[in-house]
C-alpha positions as a LaTeX table, in Angstrom:
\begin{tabular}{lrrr}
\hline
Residue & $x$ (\AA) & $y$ (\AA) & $z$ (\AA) \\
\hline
Unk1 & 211.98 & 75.24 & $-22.90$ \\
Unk2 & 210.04 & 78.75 & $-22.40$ \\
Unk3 & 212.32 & 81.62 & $-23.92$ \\
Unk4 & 212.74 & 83.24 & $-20.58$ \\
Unk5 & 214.72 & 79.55 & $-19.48$ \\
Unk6 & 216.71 & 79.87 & $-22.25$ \\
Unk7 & 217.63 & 83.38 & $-22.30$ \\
Unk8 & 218.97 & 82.81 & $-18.43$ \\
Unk9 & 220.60 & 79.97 & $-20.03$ \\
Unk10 & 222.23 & 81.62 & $-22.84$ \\
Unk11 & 223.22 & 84.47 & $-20.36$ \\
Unk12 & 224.58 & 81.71 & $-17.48$ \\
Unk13 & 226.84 & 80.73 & $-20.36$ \\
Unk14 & 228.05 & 83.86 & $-21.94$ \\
Unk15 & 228.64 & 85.05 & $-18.24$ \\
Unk16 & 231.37 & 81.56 & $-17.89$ \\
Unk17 & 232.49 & 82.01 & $-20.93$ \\
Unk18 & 233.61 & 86.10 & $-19.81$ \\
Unk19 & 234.47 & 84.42 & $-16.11$ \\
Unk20 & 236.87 & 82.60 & $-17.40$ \\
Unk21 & 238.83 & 84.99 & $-19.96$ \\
Unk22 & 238.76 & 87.58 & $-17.17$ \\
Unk23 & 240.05 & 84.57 & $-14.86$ \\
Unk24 & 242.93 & 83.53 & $-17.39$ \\
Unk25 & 244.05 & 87.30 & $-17.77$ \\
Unk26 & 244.57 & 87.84 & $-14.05$ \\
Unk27 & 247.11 & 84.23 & $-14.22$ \\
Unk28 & 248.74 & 85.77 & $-16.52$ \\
Unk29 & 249.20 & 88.89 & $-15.28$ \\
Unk30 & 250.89 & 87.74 & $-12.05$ \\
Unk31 & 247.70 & 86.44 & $-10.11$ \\
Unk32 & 247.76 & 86.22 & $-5.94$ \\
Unk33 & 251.52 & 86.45 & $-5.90$ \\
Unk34 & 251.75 & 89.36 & $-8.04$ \\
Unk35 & 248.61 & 91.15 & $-6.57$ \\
Unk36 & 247.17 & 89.52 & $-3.47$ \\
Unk37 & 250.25 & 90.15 & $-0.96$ \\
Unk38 & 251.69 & 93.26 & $-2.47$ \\
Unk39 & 251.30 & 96.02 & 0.24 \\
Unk40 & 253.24 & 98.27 & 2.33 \\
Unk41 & 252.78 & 96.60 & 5.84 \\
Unk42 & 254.28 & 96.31 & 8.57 \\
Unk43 & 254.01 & 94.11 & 12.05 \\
Unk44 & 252.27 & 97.04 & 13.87 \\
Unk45 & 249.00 & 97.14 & 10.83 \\
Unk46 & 246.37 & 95.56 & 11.58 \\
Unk47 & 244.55 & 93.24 & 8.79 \\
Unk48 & 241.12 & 91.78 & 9.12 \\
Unk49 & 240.43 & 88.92 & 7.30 \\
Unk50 & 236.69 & 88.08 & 6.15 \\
Unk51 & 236.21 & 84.33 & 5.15 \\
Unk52 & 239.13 & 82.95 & 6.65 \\
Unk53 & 238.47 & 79.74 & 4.98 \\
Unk54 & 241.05 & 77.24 & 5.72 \\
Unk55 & 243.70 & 80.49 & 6.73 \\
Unk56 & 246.41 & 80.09 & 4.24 \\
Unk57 & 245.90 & 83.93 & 2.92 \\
Unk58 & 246.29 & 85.10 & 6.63 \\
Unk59 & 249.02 & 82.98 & 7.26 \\
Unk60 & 250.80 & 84.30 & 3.73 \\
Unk61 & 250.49 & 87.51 & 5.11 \\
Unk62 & 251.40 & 87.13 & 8.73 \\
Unk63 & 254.89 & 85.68 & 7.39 \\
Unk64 & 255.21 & 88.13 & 4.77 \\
Unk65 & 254.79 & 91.04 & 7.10 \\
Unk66 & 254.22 & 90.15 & 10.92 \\
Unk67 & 250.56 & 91.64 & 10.74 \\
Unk68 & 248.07 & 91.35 & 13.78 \\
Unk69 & 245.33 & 90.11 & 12.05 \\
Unk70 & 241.61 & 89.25 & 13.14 \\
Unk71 & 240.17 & 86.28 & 10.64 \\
Unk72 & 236.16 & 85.99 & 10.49 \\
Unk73 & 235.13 & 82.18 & 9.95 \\
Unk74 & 231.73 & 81.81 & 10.79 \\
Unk75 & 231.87 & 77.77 & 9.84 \\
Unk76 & 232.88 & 75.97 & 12.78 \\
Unk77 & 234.80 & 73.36 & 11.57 \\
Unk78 & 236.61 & 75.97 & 9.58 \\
Unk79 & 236.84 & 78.18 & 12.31 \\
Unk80 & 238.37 & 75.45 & 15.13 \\
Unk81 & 241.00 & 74.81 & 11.95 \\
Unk82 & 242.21 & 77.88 & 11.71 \\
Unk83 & 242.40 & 78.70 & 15.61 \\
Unk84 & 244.60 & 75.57 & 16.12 \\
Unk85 & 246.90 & 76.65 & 12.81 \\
Unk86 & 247.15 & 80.19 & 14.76 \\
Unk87 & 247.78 & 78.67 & 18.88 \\
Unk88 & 251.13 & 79.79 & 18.58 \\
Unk89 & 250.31 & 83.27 & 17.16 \\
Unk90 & 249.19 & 85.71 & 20.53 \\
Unk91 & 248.49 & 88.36 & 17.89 \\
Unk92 & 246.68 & 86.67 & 15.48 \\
Unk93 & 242.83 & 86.75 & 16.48 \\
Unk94 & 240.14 & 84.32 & 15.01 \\
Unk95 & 236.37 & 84.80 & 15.18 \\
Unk96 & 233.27 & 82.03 & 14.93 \\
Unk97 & 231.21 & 84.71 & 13.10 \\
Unk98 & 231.00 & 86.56 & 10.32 \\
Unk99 & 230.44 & 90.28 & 10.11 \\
Unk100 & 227.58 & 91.94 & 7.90 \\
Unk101 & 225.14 & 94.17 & 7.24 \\
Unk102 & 223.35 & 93.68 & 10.42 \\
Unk103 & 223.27 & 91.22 & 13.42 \\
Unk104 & 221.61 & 87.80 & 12.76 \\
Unk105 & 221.48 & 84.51 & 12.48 \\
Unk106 & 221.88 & 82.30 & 9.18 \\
Unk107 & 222.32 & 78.75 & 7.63 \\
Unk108 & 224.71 & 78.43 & 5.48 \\
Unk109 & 225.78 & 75.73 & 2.99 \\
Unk110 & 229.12 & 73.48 & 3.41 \\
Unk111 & 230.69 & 73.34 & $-0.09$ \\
Unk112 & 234.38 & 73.29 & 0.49 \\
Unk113 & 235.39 & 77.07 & $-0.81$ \\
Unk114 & 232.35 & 77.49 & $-2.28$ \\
Unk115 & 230.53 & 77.71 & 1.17 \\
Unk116 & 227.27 & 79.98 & 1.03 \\
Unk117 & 224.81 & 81.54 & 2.55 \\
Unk118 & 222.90 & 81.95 & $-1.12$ \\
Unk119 & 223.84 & 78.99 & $-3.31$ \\
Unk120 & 221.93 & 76.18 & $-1.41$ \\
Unk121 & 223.92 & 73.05 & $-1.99$ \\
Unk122 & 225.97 & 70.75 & 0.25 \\
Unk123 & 224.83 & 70.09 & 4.14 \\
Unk124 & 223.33 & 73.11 & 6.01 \\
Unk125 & 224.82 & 74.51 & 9.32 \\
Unk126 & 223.29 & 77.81 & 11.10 \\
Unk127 & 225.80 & 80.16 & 11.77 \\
Unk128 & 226.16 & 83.77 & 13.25 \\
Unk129 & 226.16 & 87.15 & 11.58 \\
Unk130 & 227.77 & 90.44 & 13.42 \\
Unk131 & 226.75 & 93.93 & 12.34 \\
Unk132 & 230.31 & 95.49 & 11.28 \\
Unk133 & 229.12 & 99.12 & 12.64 \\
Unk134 & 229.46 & 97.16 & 16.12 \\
Unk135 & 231.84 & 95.08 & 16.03 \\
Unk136 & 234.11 & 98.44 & 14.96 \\
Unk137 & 232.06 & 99.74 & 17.48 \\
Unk138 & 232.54 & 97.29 & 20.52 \\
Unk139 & 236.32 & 96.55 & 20.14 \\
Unk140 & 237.03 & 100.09 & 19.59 \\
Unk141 & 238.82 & 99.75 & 15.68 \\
Unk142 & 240.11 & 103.32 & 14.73 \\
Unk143 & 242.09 & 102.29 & 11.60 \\
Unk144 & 242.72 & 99.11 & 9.18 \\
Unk145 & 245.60 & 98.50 & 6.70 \\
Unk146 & 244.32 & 95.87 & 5.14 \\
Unk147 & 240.69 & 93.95 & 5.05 \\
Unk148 & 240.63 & 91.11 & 2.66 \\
Unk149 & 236.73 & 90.57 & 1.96 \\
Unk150 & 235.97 & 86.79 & 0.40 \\
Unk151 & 232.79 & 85.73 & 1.77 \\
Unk152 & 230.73 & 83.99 & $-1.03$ \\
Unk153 & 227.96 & 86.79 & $-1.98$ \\
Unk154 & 228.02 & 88.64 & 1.91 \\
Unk155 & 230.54 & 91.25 & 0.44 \\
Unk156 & 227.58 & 93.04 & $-0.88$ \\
Unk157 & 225.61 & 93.94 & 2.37 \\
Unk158 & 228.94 & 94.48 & 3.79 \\
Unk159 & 230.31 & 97.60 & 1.76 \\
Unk160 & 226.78 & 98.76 & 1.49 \\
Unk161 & 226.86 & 98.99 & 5.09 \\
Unk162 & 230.54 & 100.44 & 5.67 \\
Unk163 & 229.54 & 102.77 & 3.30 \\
Unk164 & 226.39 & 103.88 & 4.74 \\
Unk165 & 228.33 & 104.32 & 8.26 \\
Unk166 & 231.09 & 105.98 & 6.40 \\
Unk167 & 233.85 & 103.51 & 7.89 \\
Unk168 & 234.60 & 102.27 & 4.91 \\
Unk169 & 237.15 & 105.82 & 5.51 \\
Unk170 & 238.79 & 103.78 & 8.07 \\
Unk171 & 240.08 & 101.30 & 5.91 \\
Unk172 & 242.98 & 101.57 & 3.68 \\
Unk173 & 243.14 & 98.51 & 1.39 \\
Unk174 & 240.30 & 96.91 & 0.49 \\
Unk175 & 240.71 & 93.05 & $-1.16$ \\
Unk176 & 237.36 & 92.17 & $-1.97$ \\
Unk177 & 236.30 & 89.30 & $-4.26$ \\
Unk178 & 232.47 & 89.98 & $-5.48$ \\
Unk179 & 230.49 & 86.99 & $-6.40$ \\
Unk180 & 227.64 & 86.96 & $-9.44$ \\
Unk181 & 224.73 & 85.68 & $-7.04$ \\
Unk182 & 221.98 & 86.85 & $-8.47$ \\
Unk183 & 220.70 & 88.75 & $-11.80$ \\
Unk184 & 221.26 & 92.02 & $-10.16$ \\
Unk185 & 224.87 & 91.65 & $-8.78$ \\
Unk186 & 226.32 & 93.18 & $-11.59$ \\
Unk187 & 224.60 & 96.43 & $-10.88$ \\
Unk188 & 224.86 & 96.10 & $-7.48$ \\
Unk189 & 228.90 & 96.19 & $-7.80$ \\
Unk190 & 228.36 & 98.66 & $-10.05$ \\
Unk191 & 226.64 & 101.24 & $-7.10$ \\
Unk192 & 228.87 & 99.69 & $-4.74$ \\
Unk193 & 232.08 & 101.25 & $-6.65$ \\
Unk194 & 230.13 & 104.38 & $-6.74$ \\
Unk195 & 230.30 & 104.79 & $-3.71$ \\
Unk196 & 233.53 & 103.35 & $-2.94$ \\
Unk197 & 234.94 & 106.33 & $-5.54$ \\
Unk198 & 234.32 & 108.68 & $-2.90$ \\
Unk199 & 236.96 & 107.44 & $-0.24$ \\
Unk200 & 238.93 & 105.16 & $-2.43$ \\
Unk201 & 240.61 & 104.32 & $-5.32$ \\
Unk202 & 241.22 & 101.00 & $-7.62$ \\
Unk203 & 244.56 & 99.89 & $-7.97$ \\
Unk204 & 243.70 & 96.79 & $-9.94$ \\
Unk205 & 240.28 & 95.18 & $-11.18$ \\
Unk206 & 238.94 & 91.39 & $-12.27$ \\
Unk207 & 235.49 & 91.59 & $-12.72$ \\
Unk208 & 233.81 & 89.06 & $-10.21$ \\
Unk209 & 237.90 & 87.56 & $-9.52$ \\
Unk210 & 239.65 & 90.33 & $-7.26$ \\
Unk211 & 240.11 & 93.95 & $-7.17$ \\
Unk212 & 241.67 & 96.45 & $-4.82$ \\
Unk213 & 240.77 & 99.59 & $-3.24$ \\
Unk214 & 243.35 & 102.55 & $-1.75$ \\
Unk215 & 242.46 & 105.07 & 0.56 \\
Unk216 & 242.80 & 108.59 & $-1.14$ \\
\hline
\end{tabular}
């Protein structure tokens, strides 16, 4: 093996190894009950949720609080899922895309909660990508309490871009769960928070698990 397989080798493993200790502290600190539903919300705040998945965080938080919430599933089995969990709910709103950096279209790999964009495993589907400067844009979004941001490695291009536009000031809560995709993600999150800093605040932090950002 040449020395630059095994030093990505010996760094895959020391990164688990941290992933998980970081992983067991946030359990046993209180983990999504303690941290992922605590807010001050009401019925009237709007919450946008960004990898709806299979919908059970929206629907936590929609019983919790009586949100209107918008939920981004770009997968469409996923996505048909969580619109039939949701026919009953006028006010909850779910979307066949995702929302990015830009406007495009991808293939992305099935993989159960691990579906990606960037790890290539599991069957391939081609799905659809909205710029968030136009979606804010074209259904006129002044303010949100609440965006929850899980979406497998897209979180990246996404704050980059709501910072870039500057509407990352329009949201008050971040939720975001950043995702070690590459070699450079660490640094990446790193810049990211740096620019976050200006506008918001963390109220807690698990490297590459959850964190939180306030609005100053």
């Amino acid at each position: 093996m040449s020395p630059h397989r095994i030093a990505n080798w010996f760094n895959r493993k020391l990164y688990r190894k941290k992933h998980r200790q970081v992983l067991q502290k946030w359990w046993t600190d209180g983990g999504d009950e303690r941290f992922r539903y605590n807010y001050d919300l009401s019925s009237d705040d709007y919450v946008m949720d960004l990898g709806g998945y299979e919908g059970t965080w929206s629907e936590s938080i929609k019983k919790k609080f009586g949100c209107r919430i918008a939920i981004f599933e770009p997968v469409k089995p996923f996505a048909l899922a969580i619109k039939d969990k949701f026919s009953k709910e006028p006010d909850v709103e779910v979307y066949q895309y995702g929302l990015g950096g830009s406007s495009r279209k991808e293939k992305i790999y099935l993989w159960g909660a691990g579906t990606s964009t960037f790890r290539k495993r599991g069957e391939a589907e081609e799905i659809r990508i909205v710029d968030i400067k136009q979606w804010f844009s074209d259904q006129n979004i002044r303010f949100v309490h609440l965006m929850k941001i899980n979406i497998e490695g897209g979180e990246f291009e996404l704050l980059e871009r709501l910072i870039q536009t500057g509407l990352i000031s329009r949201i008050k809560n971040i939720q975001v769960q950043f995702h070690n995709i590459a070699v450079e993600s660490t640094k990446r999150m790193e810049k990211i928070h740096q620019g976050m800093y200006k506008t918001h605040q963390p109220t807690f932090q698990y490297k590459f698990v959850w964190e939180n950002w306030v609005l100053r």
